[in-house]
Structures are given as C-alpha cells and as structure tokens.
Backbone as CSV, one residue per row, in Angstrom:
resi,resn,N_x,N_y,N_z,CA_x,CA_y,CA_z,C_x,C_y,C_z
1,UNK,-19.846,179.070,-22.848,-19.714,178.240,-21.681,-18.257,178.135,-21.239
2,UNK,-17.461,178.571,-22.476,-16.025,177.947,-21.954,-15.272,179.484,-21.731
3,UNK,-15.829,179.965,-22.009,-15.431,181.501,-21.929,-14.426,181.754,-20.402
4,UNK,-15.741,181.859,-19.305,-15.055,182.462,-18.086,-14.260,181.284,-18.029
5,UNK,-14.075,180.290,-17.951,-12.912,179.383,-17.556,-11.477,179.657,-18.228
6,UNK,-11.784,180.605,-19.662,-10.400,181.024,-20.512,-10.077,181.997,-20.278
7,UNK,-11.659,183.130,-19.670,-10.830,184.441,-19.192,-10.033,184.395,-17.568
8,UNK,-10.700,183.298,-17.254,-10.144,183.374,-15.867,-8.298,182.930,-15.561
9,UNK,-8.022,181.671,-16.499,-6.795,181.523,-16.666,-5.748,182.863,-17.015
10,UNK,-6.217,183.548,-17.809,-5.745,184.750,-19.113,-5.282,185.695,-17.188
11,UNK,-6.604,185.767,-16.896,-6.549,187.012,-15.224,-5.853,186.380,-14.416
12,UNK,-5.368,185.129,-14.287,-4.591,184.164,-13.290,-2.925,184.316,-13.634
13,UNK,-2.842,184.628,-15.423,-1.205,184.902,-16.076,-1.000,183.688,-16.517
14,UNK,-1.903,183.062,-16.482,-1.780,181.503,-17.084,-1.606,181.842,-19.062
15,UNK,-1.374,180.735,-19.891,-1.506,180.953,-21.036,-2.314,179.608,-21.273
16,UNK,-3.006,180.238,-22.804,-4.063,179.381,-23.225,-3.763,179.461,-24.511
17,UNK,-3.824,178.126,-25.033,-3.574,177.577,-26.271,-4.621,176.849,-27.352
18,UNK,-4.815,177.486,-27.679,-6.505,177.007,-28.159,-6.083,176.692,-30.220
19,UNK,-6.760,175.822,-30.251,-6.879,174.852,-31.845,-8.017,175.318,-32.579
20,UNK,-7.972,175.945,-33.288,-9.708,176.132,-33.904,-9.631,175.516,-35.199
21,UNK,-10.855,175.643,-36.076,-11.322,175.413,-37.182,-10.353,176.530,-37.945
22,UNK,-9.898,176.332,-38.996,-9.359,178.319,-39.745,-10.218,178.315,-40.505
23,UNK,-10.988,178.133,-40.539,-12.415,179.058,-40.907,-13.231,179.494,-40.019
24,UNK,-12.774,179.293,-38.508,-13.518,180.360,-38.058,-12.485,180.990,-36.488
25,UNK,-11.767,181.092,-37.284,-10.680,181.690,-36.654,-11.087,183.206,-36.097
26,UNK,-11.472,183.420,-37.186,-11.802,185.666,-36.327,-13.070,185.266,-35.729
27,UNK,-14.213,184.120,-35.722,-15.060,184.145,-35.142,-14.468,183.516,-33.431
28,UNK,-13.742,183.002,-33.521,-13.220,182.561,-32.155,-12.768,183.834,-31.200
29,UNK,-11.982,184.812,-32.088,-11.148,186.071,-31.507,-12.060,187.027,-30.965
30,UNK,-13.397,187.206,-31.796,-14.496,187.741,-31.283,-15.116,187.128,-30.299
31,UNK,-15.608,186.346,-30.408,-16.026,185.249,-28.923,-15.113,185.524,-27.929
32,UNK,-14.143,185.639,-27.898,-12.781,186.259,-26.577,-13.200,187.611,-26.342
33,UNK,-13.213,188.211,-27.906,-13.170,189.822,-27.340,-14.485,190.160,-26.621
34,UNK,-15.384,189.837,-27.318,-17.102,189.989,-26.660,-16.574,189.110,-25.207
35,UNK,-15.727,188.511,-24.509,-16.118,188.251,-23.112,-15.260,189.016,-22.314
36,UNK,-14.336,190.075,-22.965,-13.600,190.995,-21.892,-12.132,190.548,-22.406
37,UNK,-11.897,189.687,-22.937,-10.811,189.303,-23.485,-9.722,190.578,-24.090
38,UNK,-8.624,191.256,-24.021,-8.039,192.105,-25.031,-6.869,190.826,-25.578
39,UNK,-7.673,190.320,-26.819,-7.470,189.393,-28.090,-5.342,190.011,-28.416
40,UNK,-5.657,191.060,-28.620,-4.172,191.660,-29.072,-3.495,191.536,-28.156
41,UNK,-3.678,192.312,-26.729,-2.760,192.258,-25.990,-1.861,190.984,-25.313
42,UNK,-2.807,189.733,-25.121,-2.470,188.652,-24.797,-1.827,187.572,-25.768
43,UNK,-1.967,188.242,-27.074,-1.243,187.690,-28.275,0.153,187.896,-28.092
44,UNK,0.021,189.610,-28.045,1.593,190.268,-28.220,2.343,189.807,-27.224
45,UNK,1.930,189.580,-25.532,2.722,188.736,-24.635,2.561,187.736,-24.657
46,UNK,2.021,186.733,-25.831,2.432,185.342,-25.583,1.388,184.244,-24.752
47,UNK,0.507,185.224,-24.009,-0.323,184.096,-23.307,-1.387,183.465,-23.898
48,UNK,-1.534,184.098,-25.073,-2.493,183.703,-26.171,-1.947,182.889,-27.510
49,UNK,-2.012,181.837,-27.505,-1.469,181.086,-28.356,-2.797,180.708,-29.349
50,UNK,-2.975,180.925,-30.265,-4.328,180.677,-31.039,-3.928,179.852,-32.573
51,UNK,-4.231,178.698,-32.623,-3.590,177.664,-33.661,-4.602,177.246,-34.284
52,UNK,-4.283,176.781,-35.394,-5.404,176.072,-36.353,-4.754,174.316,-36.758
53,UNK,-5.619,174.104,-37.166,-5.554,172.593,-37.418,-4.502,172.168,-38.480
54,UNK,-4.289,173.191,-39.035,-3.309,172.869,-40.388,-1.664,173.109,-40.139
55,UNK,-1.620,173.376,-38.563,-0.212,173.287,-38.107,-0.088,173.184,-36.809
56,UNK,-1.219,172.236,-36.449,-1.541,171.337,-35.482,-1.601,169.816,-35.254
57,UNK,-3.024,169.749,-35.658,-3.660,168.195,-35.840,-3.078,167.603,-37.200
58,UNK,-3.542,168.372,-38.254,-3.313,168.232,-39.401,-2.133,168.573,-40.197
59,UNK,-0.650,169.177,-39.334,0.567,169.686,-39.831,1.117,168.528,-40.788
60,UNK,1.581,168.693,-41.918,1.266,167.959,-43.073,0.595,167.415,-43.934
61,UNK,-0.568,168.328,-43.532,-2.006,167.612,-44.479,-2.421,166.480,-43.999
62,UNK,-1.867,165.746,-42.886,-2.532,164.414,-42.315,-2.008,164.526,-40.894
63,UNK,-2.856,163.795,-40.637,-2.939,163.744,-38.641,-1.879,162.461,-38.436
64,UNK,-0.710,162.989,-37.559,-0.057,161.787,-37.083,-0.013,162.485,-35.586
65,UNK,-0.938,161.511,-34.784,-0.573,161.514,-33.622,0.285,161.891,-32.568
66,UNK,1.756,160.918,-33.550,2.973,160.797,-32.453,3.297,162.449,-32.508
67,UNK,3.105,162.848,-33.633,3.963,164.139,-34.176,3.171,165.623,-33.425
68,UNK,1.960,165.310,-33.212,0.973,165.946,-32.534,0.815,165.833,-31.164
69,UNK,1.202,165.059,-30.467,1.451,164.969,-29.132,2.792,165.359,-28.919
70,UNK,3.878,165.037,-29.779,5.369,165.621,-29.191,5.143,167.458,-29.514
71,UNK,4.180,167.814,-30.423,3.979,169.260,-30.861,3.627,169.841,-29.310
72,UNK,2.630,169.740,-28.359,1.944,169.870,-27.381,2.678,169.685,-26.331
73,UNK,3.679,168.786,-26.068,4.568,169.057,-25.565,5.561,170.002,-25.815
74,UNK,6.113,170.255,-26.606,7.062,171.255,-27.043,6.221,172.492,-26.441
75,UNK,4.958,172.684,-26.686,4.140,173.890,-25.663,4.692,174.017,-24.698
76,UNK,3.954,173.018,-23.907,4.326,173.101,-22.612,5.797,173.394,-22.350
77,UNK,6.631,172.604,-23.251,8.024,173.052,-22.213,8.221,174.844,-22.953
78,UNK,8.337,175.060,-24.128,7.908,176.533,-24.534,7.530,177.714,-23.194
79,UNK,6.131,177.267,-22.825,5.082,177.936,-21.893,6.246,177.696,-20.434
80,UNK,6.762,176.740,-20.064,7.565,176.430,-18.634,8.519,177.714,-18.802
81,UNK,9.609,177.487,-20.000,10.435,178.536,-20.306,10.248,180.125,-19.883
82,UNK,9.035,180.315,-20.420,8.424,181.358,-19.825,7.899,182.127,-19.024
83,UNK,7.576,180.980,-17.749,7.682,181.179,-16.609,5.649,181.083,-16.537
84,UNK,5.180,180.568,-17.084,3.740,179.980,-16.963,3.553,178.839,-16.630
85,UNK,2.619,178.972,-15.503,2.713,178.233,-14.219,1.692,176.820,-14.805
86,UNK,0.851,177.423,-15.883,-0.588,176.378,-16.478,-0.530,176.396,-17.508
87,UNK,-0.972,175.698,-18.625,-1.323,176.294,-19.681,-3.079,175.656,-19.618
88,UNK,-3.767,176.419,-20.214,-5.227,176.081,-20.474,-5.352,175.756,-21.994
89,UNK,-5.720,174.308,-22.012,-5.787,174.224,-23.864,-6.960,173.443,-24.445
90,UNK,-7.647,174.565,-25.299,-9.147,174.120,-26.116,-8.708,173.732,-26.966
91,UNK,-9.241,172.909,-27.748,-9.368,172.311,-29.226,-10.568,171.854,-29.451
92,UNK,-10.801,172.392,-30.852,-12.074,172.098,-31.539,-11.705,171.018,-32.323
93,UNK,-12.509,170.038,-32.124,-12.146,168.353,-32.760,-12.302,168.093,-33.961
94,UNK,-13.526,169.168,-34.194,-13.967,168.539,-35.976,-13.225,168.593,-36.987
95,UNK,-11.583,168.946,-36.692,-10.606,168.292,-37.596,-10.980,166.574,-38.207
96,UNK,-11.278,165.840,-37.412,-11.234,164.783,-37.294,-12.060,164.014,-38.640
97,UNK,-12.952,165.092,-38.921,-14.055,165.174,-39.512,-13.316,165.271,-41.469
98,UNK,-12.260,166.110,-41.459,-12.050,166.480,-42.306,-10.932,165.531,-43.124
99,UNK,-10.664,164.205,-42.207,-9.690,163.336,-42.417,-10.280,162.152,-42.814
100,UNK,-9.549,160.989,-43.786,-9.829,159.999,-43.539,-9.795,158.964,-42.868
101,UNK,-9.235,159.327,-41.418,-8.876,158.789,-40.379,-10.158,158.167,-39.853
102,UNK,-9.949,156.744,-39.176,-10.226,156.077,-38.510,-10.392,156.522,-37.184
103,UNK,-11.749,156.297,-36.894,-12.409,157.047,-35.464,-11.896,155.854,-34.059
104,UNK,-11.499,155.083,-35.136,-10.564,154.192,-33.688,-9.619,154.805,-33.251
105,UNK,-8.802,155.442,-34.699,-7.225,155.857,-34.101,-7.408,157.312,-33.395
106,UNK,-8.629,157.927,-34.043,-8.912,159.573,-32.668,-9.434,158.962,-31.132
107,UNK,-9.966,157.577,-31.046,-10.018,157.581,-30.004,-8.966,156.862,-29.001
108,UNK,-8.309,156.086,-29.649,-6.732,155.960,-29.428,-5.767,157.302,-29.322
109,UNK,-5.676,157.934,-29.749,-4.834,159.157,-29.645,-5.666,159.812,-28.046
110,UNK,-6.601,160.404,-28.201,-7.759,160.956,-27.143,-6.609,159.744,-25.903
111,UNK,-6.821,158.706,-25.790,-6.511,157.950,-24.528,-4.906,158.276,-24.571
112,UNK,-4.570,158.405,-25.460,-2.814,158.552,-25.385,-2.400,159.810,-24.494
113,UNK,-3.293,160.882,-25.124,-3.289,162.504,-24.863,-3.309,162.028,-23.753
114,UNK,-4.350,161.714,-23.006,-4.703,161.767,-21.874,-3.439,160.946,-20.947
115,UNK,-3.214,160.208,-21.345,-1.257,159.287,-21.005,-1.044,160.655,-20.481
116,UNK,-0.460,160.965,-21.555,0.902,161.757,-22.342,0.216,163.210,-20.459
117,UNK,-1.096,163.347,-20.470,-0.849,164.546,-19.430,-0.749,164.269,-17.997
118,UNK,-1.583,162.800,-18.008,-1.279,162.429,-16.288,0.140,162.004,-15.919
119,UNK,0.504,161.870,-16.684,2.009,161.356,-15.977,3.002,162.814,-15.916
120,UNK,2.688,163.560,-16.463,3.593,165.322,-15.937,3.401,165.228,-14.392
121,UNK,4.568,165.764,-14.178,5.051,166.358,-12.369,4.590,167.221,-12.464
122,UNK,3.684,167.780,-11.524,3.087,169.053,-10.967,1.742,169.081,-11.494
123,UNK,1.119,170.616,-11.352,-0.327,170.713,-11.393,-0.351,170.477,-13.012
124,UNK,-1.718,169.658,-13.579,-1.856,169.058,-14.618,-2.603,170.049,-15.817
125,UNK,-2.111,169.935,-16.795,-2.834,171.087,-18.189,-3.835,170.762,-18.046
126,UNK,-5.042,171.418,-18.075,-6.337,171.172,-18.696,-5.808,171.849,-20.056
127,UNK,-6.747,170.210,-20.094,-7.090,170.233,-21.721,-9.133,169.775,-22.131
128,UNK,-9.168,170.812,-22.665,-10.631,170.845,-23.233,-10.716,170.512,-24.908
129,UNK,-11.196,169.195,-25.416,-11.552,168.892,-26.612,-13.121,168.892,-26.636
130,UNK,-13.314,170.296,-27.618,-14.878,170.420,-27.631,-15.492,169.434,-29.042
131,UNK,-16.268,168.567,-28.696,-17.001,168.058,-30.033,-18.501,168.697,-30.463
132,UNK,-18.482,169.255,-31.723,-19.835,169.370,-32.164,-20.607,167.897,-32.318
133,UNK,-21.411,168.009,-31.242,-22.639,166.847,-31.004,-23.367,166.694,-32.430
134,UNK,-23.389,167.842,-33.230,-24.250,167.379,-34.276,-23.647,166.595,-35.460
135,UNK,-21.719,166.650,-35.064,-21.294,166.356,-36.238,-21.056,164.440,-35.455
136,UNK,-20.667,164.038,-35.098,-19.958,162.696,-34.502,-21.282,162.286,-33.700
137,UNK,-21.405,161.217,-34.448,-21.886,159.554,-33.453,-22.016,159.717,-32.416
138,UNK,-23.210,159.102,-32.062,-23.400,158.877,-30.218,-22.432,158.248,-29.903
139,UNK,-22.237,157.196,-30.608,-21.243,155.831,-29.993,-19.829,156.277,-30.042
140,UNK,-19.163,157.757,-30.740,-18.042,157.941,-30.857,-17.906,158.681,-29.671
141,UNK,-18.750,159.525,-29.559,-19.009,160.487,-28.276,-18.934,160.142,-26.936
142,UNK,-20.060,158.465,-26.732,-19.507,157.941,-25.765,-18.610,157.386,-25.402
143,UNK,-17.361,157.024,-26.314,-16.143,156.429,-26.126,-15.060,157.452,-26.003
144,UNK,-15.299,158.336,-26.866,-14.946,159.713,-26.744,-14.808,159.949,-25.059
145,UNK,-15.616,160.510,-24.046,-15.898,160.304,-23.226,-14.937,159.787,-21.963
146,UNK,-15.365,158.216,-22.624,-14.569,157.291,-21.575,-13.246,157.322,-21.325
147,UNK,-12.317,158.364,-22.160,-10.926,158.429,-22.203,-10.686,159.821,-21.310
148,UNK,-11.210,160.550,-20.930,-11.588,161.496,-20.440,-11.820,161.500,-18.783
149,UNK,-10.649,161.486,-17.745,-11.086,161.628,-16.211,-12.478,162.852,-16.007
150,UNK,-12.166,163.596,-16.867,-13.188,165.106,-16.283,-13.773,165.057,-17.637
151,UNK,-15.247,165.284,-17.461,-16.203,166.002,-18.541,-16.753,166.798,-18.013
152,UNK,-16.990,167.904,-19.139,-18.229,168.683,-18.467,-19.375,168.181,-19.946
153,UNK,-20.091,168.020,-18.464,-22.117,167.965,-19.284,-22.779,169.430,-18.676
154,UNK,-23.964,169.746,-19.807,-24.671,170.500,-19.291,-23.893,171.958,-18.238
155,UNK,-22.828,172.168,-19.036,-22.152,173.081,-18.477,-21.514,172.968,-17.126
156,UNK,-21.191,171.891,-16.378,-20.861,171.558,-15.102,-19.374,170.622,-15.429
157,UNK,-18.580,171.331,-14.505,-16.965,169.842,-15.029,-17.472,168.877,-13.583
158,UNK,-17.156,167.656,-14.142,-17.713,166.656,-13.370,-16.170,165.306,-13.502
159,UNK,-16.165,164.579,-12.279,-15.263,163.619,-12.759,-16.178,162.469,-13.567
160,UNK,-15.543,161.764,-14.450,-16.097,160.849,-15.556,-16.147,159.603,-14.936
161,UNK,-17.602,158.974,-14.102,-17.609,158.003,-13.829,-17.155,156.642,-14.739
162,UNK,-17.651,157.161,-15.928,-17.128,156.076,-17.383,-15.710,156.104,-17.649
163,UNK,-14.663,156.810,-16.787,-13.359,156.832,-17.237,-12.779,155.672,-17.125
164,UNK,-12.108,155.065,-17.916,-10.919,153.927,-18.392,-10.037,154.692,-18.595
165,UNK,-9.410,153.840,-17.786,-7.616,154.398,-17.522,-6.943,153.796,-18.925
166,UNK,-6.208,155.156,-19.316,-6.021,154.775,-21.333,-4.907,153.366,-21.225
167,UNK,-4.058,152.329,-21.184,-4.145,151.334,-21.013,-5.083,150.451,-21.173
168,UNK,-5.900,150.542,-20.193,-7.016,149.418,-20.516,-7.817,149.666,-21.698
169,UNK,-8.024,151.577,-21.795,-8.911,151.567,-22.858,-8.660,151.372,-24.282
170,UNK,-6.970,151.656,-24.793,-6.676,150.961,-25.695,-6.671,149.383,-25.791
171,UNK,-6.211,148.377,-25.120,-6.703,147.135,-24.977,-7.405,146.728,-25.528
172,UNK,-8.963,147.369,-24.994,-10.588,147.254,-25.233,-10.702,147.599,-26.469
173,UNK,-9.933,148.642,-26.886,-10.475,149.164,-28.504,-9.944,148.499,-29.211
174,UNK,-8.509,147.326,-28.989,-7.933,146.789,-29.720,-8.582,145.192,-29.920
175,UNK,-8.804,145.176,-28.329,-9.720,143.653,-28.576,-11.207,144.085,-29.390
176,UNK,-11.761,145.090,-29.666,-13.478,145.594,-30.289,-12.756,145.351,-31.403
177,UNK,-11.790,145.999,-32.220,-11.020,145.443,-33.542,-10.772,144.546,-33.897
178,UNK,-10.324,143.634,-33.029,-10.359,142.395,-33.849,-11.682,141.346,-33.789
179,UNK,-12.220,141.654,-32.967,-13.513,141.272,-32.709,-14.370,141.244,-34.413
C-alpha cells in the first residue's frame, strides 16, 4: 500500500528514510525491489536512507525521545545539505513493543513528532508511522491516531477528523494520568 507513494518520491529525487524492524530488514529491500525500486542504486546516491531501530528509536538500547527527535532532525538538515527538496519517512512502530516504555510516553512523543514537523518553514516531511493492528490496543491506536493531522484508513490518506493539536493533546494525556 505504501509502496507507490515511496516509489513515487524516489522518481520525484526526493529521499526516503525509512525505520524498520532488523529482522526484517532484507524483507523490506525486497518489498522495494519487487515494486521497481533499484534498492542499490538509491542507496549508493543517498536517497535511500534505510535504518533500524537500534540506531534510531532504540540508539542506546532505550528510547529517549528528545535524542530521537533531535536524530530526525539532523536528517532533515543532512537531506537540505544535499539539495533534497522532501524527505519521505516510514517507520515501523513495533519498536515500541520491544521496550518497557510506557504507551503514554509513545503517545506523547507521536504528539511531539508531530510539534517538532508542523512548525518547519516550507513544504512539510511526511512522515508515515505504520502500526501492526494485531500487535497494539484499540485504545492505543485510537489515541495513536488523534496525534496525527493525516491518516490513511483502508488505503486512502484522509485528514484526521480526531486530530488534537499536540498541546492540547499532551494536556489531556497528562490530565488521563493523573486522573
């Protein structure tokens, strides 16, 4: 589903920065190559940035946020340097899964991210955080969600009528905490 939207950036000269599982890292590279993707070539120039969680989300064996959002930035200004006009960036979430982290503080971070991209000058990163539905909570999913201007359901990007502007939505998660 997310395919033509990554090959289309890749054909645009855009770069895409994508987070996977590293265990299924060559299954991701194949999923590119099976859609027309040349996996190597877009490596060797750079527009292919392909990262795993363990020097990402998880760089130090534990998820710190602050350190993970200034990482993502450093992309972007990286990708500017270079003269890339977008960057397109997937991440597969079920890091989240593998932590003992508090599903408050991923959905606190999720509203931060989302800070941290509306306030950039100029046209805005998409960023795609895919969740396996089978692994996370309805109730995480729908809050999940609410931090989120754009979802796509059912294969369609849609604006997020449920969006809370991250401000308020930390607030809310902070007043549900002490609650």
């Amino acid at each position: 589903m997310l395919l033509p939207f990554i090959r289309e950036g890749l054909e645009c000269g855009e770069k895409a920065v994508h987070t996977v599982d590293p265990r299924r890292r060559e299954e991701h590279m194949q999923r590119l190559a099976s859609a027309g993707v040349d996996v190597a070539a877009v490596q060797k120039n750079d527009q292919l940035e392909l990262r795993d969680w363990s020097n990402t989300h998880l760089n130090g064996g534990q998820f710190n946020p602050h350190k993970t959002l200034a990482l993502f930035e450093e992309v972007v200004k990286d990708a500017k340097t270079k003269n890339f006009s977008l960057i397109r960036f997937v991440t597969q979430m079920e890091w989240a899964l593998e932590t003992d982290l508090d599903l408050n503080e991923l959905l606190e971070y999720e509203a931060r991210a989302n800070e941290v991209w509306m306030r950039h000058e100029g046209p805005v990163n998409p960023v795609i955080c895919t969740y396996d539905l089978t692994k996370f909570r309805g109730d995480v999913v729908v809050d999940i969600m609410r931090t989120h201007p754009l979802v796509i359901i059912g294969g369609v990007l849609q604006e997020n009528p449920f969006f809370v502007p991250p401000d308020e939505f930390i607030e809310q998660l902070r007043d549900k905490r002490a609650s």
